[in-house]
C-alpha positions as CSV (number, residue, x, y, z in Angstrom):
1,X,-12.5,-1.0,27.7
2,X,-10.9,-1.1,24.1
3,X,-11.1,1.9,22.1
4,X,-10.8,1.7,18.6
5,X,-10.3,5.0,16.4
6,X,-11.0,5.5,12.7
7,X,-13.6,3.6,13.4
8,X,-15.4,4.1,9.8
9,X,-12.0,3.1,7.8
10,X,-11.5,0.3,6.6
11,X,-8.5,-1.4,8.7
12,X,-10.4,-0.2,11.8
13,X,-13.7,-1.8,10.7
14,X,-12.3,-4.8,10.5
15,X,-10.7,-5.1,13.7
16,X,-14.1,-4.4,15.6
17,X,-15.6,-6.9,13.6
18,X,-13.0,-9.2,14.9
19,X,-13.4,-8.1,18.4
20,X,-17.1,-8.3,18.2
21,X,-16.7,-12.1,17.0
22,X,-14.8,-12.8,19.7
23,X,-16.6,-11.5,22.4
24,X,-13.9,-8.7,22.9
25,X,-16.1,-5.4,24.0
26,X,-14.9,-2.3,22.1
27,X,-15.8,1.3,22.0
28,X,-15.4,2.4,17.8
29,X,-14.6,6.7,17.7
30,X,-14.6,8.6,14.5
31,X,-14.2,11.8,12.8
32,X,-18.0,11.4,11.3
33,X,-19.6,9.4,14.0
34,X,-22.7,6.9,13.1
35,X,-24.6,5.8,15.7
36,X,-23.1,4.2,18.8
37,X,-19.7,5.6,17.7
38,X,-18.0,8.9,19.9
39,X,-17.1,11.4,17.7
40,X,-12.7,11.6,18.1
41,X,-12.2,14.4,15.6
42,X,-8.3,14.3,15.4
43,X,-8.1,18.0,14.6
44,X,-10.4,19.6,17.3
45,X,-8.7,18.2,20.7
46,X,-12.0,19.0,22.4
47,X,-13.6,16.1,20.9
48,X,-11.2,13.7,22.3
49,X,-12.7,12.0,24.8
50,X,-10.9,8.7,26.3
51,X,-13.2,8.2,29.4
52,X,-13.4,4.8,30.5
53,X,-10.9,3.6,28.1
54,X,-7.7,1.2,29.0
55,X,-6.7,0.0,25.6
56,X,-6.6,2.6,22.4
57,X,-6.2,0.6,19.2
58,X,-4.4,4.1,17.0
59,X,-4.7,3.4,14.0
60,X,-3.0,5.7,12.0
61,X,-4.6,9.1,10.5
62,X,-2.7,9.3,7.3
63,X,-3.6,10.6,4.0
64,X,-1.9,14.4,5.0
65,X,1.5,15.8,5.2
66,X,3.6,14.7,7.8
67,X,3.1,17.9,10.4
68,X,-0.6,17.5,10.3
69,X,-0.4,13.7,10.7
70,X,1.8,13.7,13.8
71,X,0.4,16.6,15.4
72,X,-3.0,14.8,14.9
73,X,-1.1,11.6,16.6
74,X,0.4,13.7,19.8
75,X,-3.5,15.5,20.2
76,X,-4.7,12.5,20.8
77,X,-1.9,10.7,23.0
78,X,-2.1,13.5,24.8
79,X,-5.4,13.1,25.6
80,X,-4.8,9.7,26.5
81,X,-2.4,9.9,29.4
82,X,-5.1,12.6,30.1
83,X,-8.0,10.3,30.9
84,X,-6.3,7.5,32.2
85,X,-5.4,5.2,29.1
86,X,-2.9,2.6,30.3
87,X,-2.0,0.8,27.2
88,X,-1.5,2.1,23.1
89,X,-1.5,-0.2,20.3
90,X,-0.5,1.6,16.9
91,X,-0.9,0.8,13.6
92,X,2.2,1.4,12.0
93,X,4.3,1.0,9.1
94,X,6.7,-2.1,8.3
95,X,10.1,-1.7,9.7
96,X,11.2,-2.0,5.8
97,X,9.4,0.8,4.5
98,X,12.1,3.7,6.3
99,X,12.2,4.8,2.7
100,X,8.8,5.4,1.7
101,X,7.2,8.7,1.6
102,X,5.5,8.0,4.2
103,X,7.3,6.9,6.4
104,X,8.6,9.2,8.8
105,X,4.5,10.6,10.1
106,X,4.6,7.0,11.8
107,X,8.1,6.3,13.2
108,X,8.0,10.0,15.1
109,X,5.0,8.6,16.1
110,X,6.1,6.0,17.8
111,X,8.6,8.0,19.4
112,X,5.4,9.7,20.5
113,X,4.3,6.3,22.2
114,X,8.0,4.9,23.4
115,X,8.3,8.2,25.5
116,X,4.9,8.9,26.7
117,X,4.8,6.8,29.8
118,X,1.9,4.5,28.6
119,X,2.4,1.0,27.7
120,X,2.6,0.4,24.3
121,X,2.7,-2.4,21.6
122,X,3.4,-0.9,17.6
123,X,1.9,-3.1,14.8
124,X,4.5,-2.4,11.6
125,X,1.9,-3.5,9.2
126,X,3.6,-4.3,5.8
127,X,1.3,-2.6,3.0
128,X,-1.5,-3.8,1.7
129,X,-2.4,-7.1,-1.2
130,X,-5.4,-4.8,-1.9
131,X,-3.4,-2.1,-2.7
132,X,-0.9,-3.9,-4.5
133,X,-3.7,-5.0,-6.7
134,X,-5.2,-1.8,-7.0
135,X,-1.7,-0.3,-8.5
136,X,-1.5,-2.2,-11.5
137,X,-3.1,-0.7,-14.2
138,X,-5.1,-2.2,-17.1
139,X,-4.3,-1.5,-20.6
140,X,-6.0,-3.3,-23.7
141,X,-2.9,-5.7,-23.7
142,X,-3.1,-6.8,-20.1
143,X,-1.8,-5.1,-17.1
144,X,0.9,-2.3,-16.2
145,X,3.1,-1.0,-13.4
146,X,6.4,0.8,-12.2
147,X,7.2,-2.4,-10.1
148,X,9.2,-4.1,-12.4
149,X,10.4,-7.7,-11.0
150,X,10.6,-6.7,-7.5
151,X,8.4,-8.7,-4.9
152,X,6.1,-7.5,-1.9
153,X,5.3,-9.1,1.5
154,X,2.0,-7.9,0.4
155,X,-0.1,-8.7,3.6
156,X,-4.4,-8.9,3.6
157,X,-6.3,-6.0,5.6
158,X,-8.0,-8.6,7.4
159,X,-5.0,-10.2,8.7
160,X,-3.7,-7.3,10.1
161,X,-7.0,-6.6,11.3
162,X,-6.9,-9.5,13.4
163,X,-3.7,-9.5,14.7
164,X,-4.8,-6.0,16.1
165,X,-7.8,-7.7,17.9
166,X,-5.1,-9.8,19.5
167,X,-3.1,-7.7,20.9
168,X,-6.0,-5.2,22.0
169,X,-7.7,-8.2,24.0
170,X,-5.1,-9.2,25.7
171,X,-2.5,-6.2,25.4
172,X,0.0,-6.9,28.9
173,X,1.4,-10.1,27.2
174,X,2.6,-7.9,24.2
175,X,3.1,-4.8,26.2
176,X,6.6,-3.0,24.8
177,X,7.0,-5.3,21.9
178,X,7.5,-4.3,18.5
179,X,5.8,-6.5,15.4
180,X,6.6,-6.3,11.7
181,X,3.9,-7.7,10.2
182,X,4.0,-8.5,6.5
183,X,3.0,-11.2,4.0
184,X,4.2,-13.5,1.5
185,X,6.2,-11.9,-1.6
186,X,4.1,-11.3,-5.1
187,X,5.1,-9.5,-7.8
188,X,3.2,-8.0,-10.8
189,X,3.8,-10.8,-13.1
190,X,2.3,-13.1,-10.5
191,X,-0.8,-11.4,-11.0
192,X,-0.7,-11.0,-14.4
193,X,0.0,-14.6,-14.7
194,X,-2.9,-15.1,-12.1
195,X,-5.2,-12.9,-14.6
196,X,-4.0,-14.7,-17.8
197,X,-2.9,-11.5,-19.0
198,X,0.9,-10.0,-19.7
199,X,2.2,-7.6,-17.3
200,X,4.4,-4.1,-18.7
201,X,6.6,-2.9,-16.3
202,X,7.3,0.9,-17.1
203,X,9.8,3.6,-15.8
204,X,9.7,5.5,-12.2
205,X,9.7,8.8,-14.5
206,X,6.5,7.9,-16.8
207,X,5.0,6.4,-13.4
208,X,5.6,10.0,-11.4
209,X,4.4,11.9,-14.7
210,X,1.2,10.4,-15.1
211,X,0.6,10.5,-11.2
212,X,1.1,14.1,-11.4
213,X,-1.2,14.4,-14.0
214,X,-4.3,12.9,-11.9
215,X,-6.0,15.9,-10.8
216,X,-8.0,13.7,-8.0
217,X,-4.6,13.0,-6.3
218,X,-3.7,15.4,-3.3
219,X,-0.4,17.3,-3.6
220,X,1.3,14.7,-1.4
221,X,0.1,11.3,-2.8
222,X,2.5,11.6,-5.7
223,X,5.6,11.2,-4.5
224,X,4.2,8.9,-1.9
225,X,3.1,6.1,-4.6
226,X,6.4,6.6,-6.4
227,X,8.4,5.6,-3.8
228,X,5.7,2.7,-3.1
229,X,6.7,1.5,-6.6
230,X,10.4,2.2,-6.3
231,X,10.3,0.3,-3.1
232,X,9.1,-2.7,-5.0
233,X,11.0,-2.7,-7.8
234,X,14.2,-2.4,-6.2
235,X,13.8,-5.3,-4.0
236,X,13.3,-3.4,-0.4
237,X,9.7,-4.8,0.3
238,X,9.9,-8.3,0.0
239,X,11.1,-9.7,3.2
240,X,9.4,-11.8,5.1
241,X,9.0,-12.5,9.5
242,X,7.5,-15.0,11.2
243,X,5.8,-12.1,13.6
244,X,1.8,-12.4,11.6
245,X,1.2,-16.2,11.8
246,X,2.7,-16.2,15.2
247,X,0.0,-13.9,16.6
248,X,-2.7,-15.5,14.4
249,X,-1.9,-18.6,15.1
250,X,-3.0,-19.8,11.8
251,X,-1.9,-19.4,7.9
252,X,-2.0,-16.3,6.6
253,X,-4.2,-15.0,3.4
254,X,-2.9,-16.0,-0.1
255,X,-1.9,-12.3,-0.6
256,X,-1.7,-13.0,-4.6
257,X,-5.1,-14.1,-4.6
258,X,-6.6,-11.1,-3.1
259,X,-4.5,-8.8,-5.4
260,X,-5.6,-11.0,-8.0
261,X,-9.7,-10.3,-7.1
262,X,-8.9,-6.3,-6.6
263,X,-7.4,-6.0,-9.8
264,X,-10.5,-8.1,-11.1
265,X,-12.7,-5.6,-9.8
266,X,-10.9,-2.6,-11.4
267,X,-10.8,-4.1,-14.8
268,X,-12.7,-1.7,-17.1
269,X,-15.1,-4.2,-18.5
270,X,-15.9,-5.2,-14.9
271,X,-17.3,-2.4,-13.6
């Protein structure tokens, strides 16, 4: 059986909708549990059970600082060799993004997995078209960022969502393989232009200031978005692989046009 964590998150949704279409049975676990989910509470250990489960689909419990994230990872690893889990597919983060903030919770993660005597399969994901989109800012001339003219592989949740359904049904053909999975380049102006609007690129400095300034933002998200932004603007997010359409087996998402409809949605006047 397929267990899928975070189940109430948005990447993990998605996947067991894709399972579901296909006929793929999956068990969905989650901190806050609706019906028919387990409750897998990362930080209480006692809440992590794997019974019955062959595949875990991990996807990442982010959005903390590094310790917390990892130990939250090897709690739950732990419990899968524990109750007999034979193979871990984890969501990771694009082999290009060494540099991010972010970035070190999931590689010593996957050391995690490479060592732990399951079978394994890590998904690099490449970050989001959403939250490309959702970065730009809107000003009464048009749109604003710290990305400059650099590009993303900006890649669509769904996308990665499915390529995570098809690894999880059928996970001994991709057992000890590594994926990078990212999208086409965009860059800010490509939105702008898509919105009919200019874009203003401004400095890393006024970026980090007025991220500091956003009360809302945990102490750790700062820094993490401004070296999102540097990423992009100095040109180490834009590659491209093959890996995505391979597993799909089909185009992928016009990222630019779902960046385009998020920052729609976050217009001012739209909401």
């Amino acid at each position: 059986m397929i267990m899928v964590t975070g189940a109430n998150g948005q990447l993990a949704s998605l996947t067991l909708q894709e399972l579901a279409e296909h006929n793929v049975p999956a068990l969905s676990g989650s901190r806050s549990p609706v019906e028919g989910q387990r409750r897998l509470d990362f930080d209480d250990p006692a809440t992590l059970d794997l019974t019955s489960v062959s595949t875990l689909v991990l996807v990442s419990a982010g959005y903390a600082e590094d310790d917390r994230v990892v130990a939250r990872h090897r709690s739950v690893l732990d419990a899968a060799v524990r109750d007999g889990v034979t193979h871990v597919v984890y969501t990771s983060l694009t082999g290009d993004g060494d540099h991010l903030g972010f970035a070190l919770a999931h590689r010593a993660t996957e050391h995690l997995i490479t060592a732990g005597g399951l079978d394994w399969t890590i998904l690099r994901n490449g970050l989001y078209a959403e939250l490309f989109g959702a970065l730009l800012t809107w000003t009464p001339d048009g749109v604003e960022s710290a990305f400059g003219d650099g590009a993303l592989a900006a890649v669509a949740r769904a996308d990665l969502a499915a390529a995570a359904a098809v690894v999880a049904a059928d996970p001994s053909v991709h057992a000890g393989r590594i994926y990078d999975l990212v999208g086409e380049p965009i860059t800010a102006t490509d939105v702008a232009e898509n919105l009919g609007v200019a874009h203003r690129a401004i400095g890393l400095g006024e970026y980090r200031d007025r991220l500091l300034a956003v009360d809302a933002l945990l102490p750790f998200q700062p820094p993490m978005l401004a070296s999102i932004a540097s990423g992009i603007r100095h040109g180490f997010l834009g590659n491209t692989t093959p890996d995505l359409v391979r597993l799909l087996g089909r185009p992928l998402t016009d990222p630019l046009t779902v960046a385009t409809d998020i920052a729609v949605a976050t217009r001012p006047d739209a909401r």
